[in-house]
C-alpha positions as CSV (number, residue, x, y, z in Angstrom):
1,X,-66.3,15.0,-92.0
2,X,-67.0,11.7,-93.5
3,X,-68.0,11.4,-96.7
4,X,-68.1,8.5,-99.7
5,X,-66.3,9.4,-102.9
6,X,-65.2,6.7,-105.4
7,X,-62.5,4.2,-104.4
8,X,-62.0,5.3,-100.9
9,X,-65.1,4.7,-99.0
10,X,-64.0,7.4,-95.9
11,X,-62.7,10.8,-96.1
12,X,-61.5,13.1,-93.0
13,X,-61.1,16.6,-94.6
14,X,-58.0,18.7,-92.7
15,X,-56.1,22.0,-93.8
16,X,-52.6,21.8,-93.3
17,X,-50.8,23.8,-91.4
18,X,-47.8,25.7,-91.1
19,X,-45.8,24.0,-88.5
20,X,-46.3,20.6,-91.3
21,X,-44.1,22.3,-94.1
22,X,-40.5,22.4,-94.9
23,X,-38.8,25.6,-95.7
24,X,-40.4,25.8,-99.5
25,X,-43.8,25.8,-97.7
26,X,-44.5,22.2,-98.9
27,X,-45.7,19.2,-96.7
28,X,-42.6,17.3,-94.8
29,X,-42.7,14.4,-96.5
30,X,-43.1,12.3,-92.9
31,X,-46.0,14.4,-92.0
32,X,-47.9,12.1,-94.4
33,X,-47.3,8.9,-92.1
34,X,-49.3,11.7,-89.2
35,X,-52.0,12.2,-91.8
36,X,-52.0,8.8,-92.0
37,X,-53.2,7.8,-88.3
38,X,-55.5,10.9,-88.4
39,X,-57.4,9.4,-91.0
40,X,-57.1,5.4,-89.7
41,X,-58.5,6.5,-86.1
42,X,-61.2,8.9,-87.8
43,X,-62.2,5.8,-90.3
44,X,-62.0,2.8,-87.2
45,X,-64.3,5.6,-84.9
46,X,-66.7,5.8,-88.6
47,X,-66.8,2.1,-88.3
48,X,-67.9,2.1,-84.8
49,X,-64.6,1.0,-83.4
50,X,-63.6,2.3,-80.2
51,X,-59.6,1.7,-79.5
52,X,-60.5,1.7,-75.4
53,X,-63.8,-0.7,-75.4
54,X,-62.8,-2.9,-78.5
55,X,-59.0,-3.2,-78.6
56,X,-57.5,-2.7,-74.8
57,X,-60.9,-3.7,-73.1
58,X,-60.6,-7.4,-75.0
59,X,-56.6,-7.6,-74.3
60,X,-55.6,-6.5,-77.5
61,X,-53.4,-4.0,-78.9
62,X,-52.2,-2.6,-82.5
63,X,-48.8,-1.4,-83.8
64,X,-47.8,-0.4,-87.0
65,X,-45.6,-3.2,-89.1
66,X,-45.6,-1.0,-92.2
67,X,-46.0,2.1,-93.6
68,X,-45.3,3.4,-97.2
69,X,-46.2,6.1,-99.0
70,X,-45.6,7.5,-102.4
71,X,-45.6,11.0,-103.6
72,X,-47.4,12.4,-106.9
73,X,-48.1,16.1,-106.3
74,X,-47.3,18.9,-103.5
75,X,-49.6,19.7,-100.5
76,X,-48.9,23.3,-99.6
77,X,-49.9,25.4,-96.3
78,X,-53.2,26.4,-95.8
79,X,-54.2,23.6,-98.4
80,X,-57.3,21.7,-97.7
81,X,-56.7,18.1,-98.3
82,X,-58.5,14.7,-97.9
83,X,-57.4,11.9,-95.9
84,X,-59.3,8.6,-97.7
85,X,-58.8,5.6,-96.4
86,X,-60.3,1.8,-97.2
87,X,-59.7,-1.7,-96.0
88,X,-57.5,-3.5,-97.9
89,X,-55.8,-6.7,-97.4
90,X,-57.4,-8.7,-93.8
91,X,-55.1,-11.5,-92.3
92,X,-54.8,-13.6,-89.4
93,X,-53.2,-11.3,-87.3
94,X,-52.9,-8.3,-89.4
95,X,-54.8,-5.6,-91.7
96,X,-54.2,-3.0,-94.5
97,X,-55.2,0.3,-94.5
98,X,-54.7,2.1,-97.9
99,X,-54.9,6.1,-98.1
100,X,-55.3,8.4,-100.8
101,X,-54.1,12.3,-100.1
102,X,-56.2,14.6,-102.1
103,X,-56.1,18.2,-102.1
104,X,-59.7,20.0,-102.1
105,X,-59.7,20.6,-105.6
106,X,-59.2,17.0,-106.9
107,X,-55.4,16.6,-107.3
108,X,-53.8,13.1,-105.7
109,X,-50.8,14.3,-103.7
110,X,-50.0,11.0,-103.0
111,X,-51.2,7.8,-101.7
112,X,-50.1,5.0,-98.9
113,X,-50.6,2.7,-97.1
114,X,-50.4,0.8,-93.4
115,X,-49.9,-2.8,-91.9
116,X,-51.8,-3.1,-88.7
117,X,-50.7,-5.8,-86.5
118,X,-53.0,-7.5,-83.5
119,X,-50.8,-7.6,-80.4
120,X,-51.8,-9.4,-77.5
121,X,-51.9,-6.5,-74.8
122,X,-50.0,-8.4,-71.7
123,X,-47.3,-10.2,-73.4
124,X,-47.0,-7.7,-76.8
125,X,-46.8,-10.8,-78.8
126,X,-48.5,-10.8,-82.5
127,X,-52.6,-12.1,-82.1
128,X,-55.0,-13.0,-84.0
129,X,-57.6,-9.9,-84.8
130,X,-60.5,-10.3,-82.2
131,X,-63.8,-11.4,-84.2
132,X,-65.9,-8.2,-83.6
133,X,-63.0,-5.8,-85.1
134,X,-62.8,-8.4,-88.0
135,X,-66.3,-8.2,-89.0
136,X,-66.6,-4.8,-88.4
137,X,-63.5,-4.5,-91.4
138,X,-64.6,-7.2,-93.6
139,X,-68.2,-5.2,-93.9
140,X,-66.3,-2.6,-94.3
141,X,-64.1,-3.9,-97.3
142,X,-67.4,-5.5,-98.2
143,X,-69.1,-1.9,-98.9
């Protein structure tokens, strides 16, 4: 479900499940980096990115040169939650993705973000971001 809500132009809704809490029935706090890529291949597919066609079928890859997240409030089982995301900082070679975790009724459980880095997908060496999935993020920042 995509829909547009203040800051974060995208938002894939999810309900979290058991098998993603700890013994106190509270999200593992690494399950967030797994929401995380839920939500960045939901918002690139929104976009009209497709990782087959535009990333490996122009001889490019991704990887992940970053990831951080910070905590503000528990997501629980059966919880639905919010994965937002937005474009934020666009280099040569690499992108930000920012998420915001918010649980159905409002509350920020906590908020992230990821560095994307272009790979070239022969040699695995850092490239520059093809031009179609650059415009596709700068309109998307742009929004």
């Amino acid at each position: 479900m995509a829909t547009t809500t203040g800051e974060y132009p995208f938002a894939h809704r999810q309900r979290v499940r058991f098998g993603e809490t700890d013994l106190q029935g509270v999200v593992y706090y690494a399950n967030y980096l797994l929401f995380a890529e839920v939500g960045r291949v939901a918002y690139l597919r929104a976009l009209g990115i497709d990782y087959t066609r535009d990333l490996i079928g122009h001889g490019a890859d991704f990887t992940i040169g970053e990831a951080s997240v910070r905590y503000q409030a528990p997501l629980r089982f059966d919880d639905e939650y919010d994965i937002r995301v937005r474009v934020g900082e666009i280099r040569n070679s690499s992108w930000v993705f920012e998420y915001a975790f918010d649980r159905a009724d409002g509350q920020r459980c906590a908020v992230g973000s990821t560095v994307q880095v272009i790979l070239d997908h022969t040699t695995g060496k850092a490239a520059r971001i093809p031009a179609h999935l650059r415009d596709a993020l700068e309109r998307a920042k742009a929004a």
